[in-house]
N, C-alpha and C positions, 0 to 999 in steps of 0.2 A: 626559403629556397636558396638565397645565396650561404646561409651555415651548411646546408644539406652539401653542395655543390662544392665550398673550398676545402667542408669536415671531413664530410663521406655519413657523416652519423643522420639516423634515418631520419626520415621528417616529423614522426611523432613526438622525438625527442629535440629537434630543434624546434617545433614550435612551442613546446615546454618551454625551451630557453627563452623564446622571444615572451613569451609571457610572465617568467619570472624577470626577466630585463624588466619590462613594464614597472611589477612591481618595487622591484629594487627605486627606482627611480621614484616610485610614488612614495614610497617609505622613507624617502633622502627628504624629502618635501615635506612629509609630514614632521620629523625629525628635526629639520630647519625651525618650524615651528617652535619649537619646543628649547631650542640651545640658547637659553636665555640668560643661563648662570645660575647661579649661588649667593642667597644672604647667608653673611655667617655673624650672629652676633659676639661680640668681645667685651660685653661688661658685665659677663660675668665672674671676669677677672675685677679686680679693684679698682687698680689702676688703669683699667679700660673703659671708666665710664663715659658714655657718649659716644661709643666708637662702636663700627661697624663695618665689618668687609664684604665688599662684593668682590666675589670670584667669577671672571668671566675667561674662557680660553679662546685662543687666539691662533692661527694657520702659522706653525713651523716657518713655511714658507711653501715656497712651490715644490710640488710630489713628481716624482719620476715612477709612475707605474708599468711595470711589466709582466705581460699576460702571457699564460699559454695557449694551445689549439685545441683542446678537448672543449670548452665553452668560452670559444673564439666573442660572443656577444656578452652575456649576463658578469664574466668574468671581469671583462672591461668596464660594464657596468658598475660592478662593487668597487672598480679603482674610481671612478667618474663620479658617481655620483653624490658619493662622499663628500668630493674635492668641491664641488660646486656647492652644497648643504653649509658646506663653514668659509666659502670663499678661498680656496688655495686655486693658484692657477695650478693644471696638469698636464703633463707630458704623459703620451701613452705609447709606449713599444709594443706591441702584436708582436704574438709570434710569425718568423716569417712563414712557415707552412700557411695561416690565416690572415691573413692582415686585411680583407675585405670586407667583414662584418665593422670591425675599430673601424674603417673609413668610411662605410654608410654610416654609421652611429654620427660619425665627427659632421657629417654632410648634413644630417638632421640637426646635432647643435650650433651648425653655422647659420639655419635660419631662427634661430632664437634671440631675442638682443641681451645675451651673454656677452661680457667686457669682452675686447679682441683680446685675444691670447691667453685666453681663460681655459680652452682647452686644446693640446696638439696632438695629433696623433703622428706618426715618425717612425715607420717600415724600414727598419736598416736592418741590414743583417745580423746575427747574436756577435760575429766579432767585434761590432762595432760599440758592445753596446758596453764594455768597462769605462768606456768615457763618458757612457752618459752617467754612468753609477758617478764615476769619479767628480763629477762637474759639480764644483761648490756653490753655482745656482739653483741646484735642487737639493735643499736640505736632507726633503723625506723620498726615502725610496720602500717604495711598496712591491714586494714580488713574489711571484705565484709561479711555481717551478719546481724544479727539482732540484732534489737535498744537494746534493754538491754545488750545483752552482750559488745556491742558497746561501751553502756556509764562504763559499768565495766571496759572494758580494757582501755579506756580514764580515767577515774580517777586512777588505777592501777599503772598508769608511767606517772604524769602529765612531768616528767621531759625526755620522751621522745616525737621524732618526732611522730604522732598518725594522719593516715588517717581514715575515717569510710565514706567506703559507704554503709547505713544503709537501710530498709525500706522506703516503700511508698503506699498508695493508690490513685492512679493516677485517677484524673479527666480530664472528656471531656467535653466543651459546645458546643451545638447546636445552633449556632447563629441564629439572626430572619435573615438574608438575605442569609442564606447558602441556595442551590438550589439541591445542587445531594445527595439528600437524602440517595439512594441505595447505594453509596459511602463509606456514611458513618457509615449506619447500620450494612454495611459487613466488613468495618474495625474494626468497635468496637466489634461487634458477634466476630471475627476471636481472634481479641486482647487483648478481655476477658478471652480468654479461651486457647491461647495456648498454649504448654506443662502444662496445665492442671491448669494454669492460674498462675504458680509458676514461676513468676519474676516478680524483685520490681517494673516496669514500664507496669506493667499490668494492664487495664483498669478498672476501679473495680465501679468507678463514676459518670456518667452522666446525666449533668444538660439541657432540651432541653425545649428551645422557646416553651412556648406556643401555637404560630403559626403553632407548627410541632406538637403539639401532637398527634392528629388523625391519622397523615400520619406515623412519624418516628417512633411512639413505635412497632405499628404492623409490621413494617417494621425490625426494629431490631428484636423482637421475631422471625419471619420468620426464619432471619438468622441464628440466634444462633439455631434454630429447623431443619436446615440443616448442620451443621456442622458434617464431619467424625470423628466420634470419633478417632479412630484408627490411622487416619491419620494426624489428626486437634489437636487433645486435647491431649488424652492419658490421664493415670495416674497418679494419686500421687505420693509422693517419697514414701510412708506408707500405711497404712489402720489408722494408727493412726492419720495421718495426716486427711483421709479424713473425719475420723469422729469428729474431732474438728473441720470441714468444717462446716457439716451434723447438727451439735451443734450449729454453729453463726448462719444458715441459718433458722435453728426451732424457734431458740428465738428471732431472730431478729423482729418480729412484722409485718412484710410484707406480700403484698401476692406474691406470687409463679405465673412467669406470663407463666416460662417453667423450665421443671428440678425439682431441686428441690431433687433429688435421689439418693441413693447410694448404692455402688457394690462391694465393698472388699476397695481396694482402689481407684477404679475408681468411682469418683462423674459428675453426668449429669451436662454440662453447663446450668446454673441456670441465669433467667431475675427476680429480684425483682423488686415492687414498693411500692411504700408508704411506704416506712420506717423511724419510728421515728427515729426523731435525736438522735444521742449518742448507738444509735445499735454499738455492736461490726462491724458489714459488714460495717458502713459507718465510724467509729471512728478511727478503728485499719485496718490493712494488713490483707487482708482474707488470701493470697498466694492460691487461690484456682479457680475453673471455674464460678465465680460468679462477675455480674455487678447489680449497682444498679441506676435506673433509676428516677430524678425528674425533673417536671417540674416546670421552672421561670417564671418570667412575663416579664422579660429585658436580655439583656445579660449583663447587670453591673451586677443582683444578680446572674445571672451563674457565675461569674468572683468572686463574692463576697463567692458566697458557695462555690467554688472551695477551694479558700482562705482559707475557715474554717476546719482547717486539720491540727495538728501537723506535717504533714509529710509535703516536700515540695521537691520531685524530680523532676518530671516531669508532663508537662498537655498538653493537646492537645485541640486548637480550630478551629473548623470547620467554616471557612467563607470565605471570598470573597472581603471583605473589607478591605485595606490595614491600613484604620486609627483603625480599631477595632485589626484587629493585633497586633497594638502599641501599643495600649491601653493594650491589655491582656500583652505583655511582660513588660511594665511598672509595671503593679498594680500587674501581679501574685508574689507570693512569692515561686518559684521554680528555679530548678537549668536550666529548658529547657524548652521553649513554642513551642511544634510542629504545626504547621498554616496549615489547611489543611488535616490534620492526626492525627492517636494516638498517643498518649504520647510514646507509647510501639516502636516508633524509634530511633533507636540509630547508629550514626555514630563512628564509634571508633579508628577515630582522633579526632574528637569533645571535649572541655571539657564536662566532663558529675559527675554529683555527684549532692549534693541535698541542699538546707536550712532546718531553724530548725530542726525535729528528725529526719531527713533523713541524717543525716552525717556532716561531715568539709572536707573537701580537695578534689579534684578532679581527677580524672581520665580520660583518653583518653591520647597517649600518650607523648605528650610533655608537657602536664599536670602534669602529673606522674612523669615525670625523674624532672620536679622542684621541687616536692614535697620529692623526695629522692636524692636531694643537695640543699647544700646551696652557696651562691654565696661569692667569696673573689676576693680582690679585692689587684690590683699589680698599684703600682703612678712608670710609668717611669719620669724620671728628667733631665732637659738640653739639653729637644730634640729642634731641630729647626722647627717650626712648620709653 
């Protein structure tokens, strides 16, 4: 209730959230388990007889995490619960549009006998927040945001540890041998558009066979012309948000195949097509209820325009084919190829994080607890081996 309340995003998909939070945290715990290190033996050199290293890693130091408002809870969570799995105290910034869900979470870790100051959480405004980057008691800083501020706070402290999981516009291809059409015009309608199309693995692209055109585009528009608002989509974080939607969507040079509209801060899920290359909708991260539709002539050029994107989180290809699979995880240039599904899947044990402007370092969680230590290494001597 309270994500529904500071988001806007409906309650089916904030209790998703609250239950992948859950797991995130059960996964940190089972993970815990496990960070036990590395034998590595050394006589198999000559002059290493007797010798043996253990490699075990060890917490940077304390993390400055900063979250965004689209998954105001599980977000927090993958900075959190990492941090605690390897022992790093953390700081956590909320966005301030949400900063209510980080403060229950932090209110449920103050009844646990976690060390004091193991974890903060710290609602200050974003201007405030180059000082916390800058403060040389937080080595690592972990941030989930958007591509500029990203590459600011990575040049800001080249000399610390710097995760970024940054933007994306996520493409889909429609391969020529995919067959459940319905499948997959109601994944992409649904994953276009939900919580109001605002997360970086939302469907914003898709490239479909020639051989589908007829059948698949009407088929997607259907979809997305059924979807509950209310209970599917919802709003924006803003009205300001959704009129810089309203703005890529006008100028982008397309036509409008449904949607198209807007309503304070709630904008209709929107089918383009025919959009010149270099549109803001197809170049940049709408973060909005809007997907853009072209047809290829092969699935190499769906695979090829996918490709042509600064961003490179995640992509999702529709087929059946186990060698075009391979193919797409070969040649795509992203951090996740979903076979079968949208991009907009996320397991979170998984590594997950992006190439080029979509970030450096990863997240899911044994991901993460590597990313916030580093590993040292201990040579035992004169052991009998």
């Amino acid at each position: 209730a309270l994500i529904t309340a500071e988001n806007g995003k409906p309650a089916m998909w904030a209790k998703a959230e609250v239950g992948r939070a859950v797991s995130t945290f059960r996964w940190a715990a089972e993970e815990a388990r496990r960070f036990s290190g590395d034998l590595m033996r050394l006589d198999t050199d000559p002059i290493a007889k007797g010798r043996m290293a253990v490699v075990r890693r060890f917490p940077r130091g304390p993390v400055l995490g900063i979250t965004p408002f689209n998954f105001p809870l599980n977000l927090v969570a993958h900075k959190v619960a990492p941090a605690i799995a390897v022992g790093a105290p953390i700081v956590v910034k909320p966005a301030p549009a949400t900063p209510l869900s980080a403060l229950l979470l932090g209110s449920i870790l103050a009844e646990t006998d976690l060390p004091k100051g193991m974890f903060s959480c710290l609602p200050v405004p974003n201007e405030r927040a180059p000082k916390l980057v800058e403060d040389p008691r937080l080595p690592v800083v972990s941030f989930t945001g958007s591509g500029p501020v990203g590459e600011s706070i990575k040049a800001a402290v080249p000399q610390k540890h710097v995760t970024l999981e940054l933007g994306g516009n996520a493409a889909v291809v429609v391969c020529s041998d995919y067959r459940d059409l319905d499948w997959a015009a109601q994944r992409i309608a649904l994953f276009s558009n939900y919580q109001g199309g605002q997360s970086c693995i939302a469907v914003q692209r898709v490239f479909v066979h020639r051989s589908h055109k007829d059948t698949f585009v009407p088929k997607l528009v259907e979809s997305v012309s059924k979807l509950d608002f209310d209970e599917q989509v919802g709003p924006l974080i803003s009205e300001q948000a959704a009129r810089r939607v309203q703005e890529w969507v006008d100028s982008s040079g397309g036509r409008v195949l449904v949607g198209g509209t807007r309503n304070g801060a709630a904008y209709a899920p929107t089918v383009l097509a025919d959009v010149p290359a270099g549109a803001k909708v197809v170049s940049e991260e709408v973060f909005g209820p809007v997907v853009v539709v072209s047809i290829v002539d092969s699935d190499e050029a769906g695979l090829e325009a996918a490709n042509d994107s600064k961003y490179g989180l995640q992509a999702g290809v529709f087929t059946h084919d186990v060698q075009t699979a391979f193919k797409a995880h070969t040649l795509l240039k992203v951090g996740g190829v979903i076979v079968g599904d949208v991009p907009s899947y996320r397991a979170d044990q998984m590594p997950y994080g992006g190439e080029k402007g979509s970030g450096v370092g990863r997240e899911g969680l044994r991901s993460a607890m590597d990313d916030y230590t580093s590993p040292r290494v201990m040579v035992l001597t004169g052991l009998t081996l």
